[in-house]
C-alpha positions, 0 to 999 in steps of 0.5 A: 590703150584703146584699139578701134579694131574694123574689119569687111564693111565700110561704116558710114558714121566713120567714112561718109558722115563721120562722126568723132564721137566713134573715134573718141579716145582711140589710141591704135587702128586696127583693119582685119581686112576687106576693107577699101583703101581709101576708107582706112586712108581716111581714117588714119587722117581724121583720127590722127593714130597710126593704123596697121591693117592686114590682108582680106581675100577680097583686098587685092586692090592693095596690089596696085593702091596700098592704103598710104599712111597706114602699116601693114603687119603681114607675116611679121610682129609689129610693136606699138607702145610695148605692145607686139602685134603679129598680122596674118592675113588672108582666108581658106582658099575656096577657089582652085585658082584663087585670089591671092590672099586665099590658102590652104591649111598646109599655106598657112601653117608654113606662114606661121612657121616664118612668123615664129622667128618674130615671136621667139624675137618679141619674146610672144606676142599680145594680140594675133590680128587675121582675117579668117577665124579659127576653126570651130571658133566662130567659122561657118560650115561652108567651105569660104567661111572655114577657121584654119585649125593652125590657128589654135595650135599658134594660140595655144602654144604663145597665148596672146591676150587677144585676137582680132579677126573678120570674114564672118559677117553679122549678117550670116547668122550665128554670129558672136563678138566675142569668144574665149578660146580654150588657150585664154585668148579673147577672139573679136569678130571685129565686123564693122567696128569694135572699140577694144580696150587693151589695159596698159599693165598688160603689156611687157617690157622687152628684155636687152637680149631680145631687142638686139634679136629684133634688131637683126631680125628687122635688119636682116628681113630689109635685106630681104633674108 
């Protein structure tokens, strides 16, 4: 399976003069936010995959124009083909009255606190899709660009394979692709667009016990409980 994962700034050879050549081969979008609606709208149509998206601290156009046809996977476990993808988006809350997609540590490790009834449903997760990075791996020292250090305690405990995260531009300097982290786990800086190839041998099979524990999760969270 190939992933063409985005994050924080719109690429003219996938938006204004497309070229399909990029999108080649593509299975699954993935948007790590700060990005613009219409461009994820975009390009879900002209690649024809389904693309999920979760939120960046700059994305609060999304409160009055979500990007149509495309998923958000925010605070919970969406699965595609097997593959069980948790979405926590949003950055380090620099701003005393900040937008809405900014937190606090204390914010963001109770998000992760409601996200582990997804991941004990999916039995674990494959990829971890944020915006922000994780501390000491791949941040910045100024206060905007800071990793949430709860985001090592949740790769450490479930071990996705992957995670895709942005926020940290290339044009800031310091700036790597791709690390691994001291639980195993690949972290891409998806900036602009990354191709990543997810092998499908990989990927797990759901057990009888914990698709009925997904059913009532997903029945129970459409009732809003």
């Amino acid at each position: 399976m190939n992933i063409l994962a985005l994050a924080d700034t719109e690429l003219q050879n996938l938006y204004d003069y497309y070229n399909p050549r990029r999108t080649e081969g593509t299975d699954l979008i993935i948007s790590c936010g700060d990005l613009n609606a219409k461009y994820l709208e975009f390009l879900t149509t002209v690649v024809n995959k389904p693309l999920l998206y979760i939120n960046g601290n700059h994305d609060t156009q999304y409160k009055e124009h979500a990007p149509e046809g495309c998923i958000s996977i925010e605070d919970m476990v969406y699965e595609y083909k097997g593959l069980r993808i948790a979405g926590l988006g949003g950055s380090y809350k620099y701003k005393p009255t900040g937008k809405p997609y900014m937190y606090t540590e204390k914010q963001m490790a109770w998000r992760i606190r409601r996200l582990r009834s997804w991941i004990r449903a999916y039995e674990g997760i494959d990829i971890l899709v944020t915006h922000a990075p994780a501390e000491g791996y791949g941040d910045l020292d100024d206060l905007p660009h800071w990793g949430f250090a709860c985001f090592n305690d949740l790769l450490a405990e479930y071990k996705p394979k992957l995670m895709l995260y942005g926020h940290v531009h290339k044009e800031y300097g310091d700036f790597q692709r791709e690390i691994v982290h001291e639980s195993g786990t690949k972290l891409i800086n998806c900036y602009g667009s990354v191709m990543v190839p997810f092998e499908d041998d990989m990927i797990t099979e759901r057990s009888a016990a914990a698709k009925r524990r997904i059913r009532l999760l997903k029945w129970l969270n459409s009732r809003g409980e």
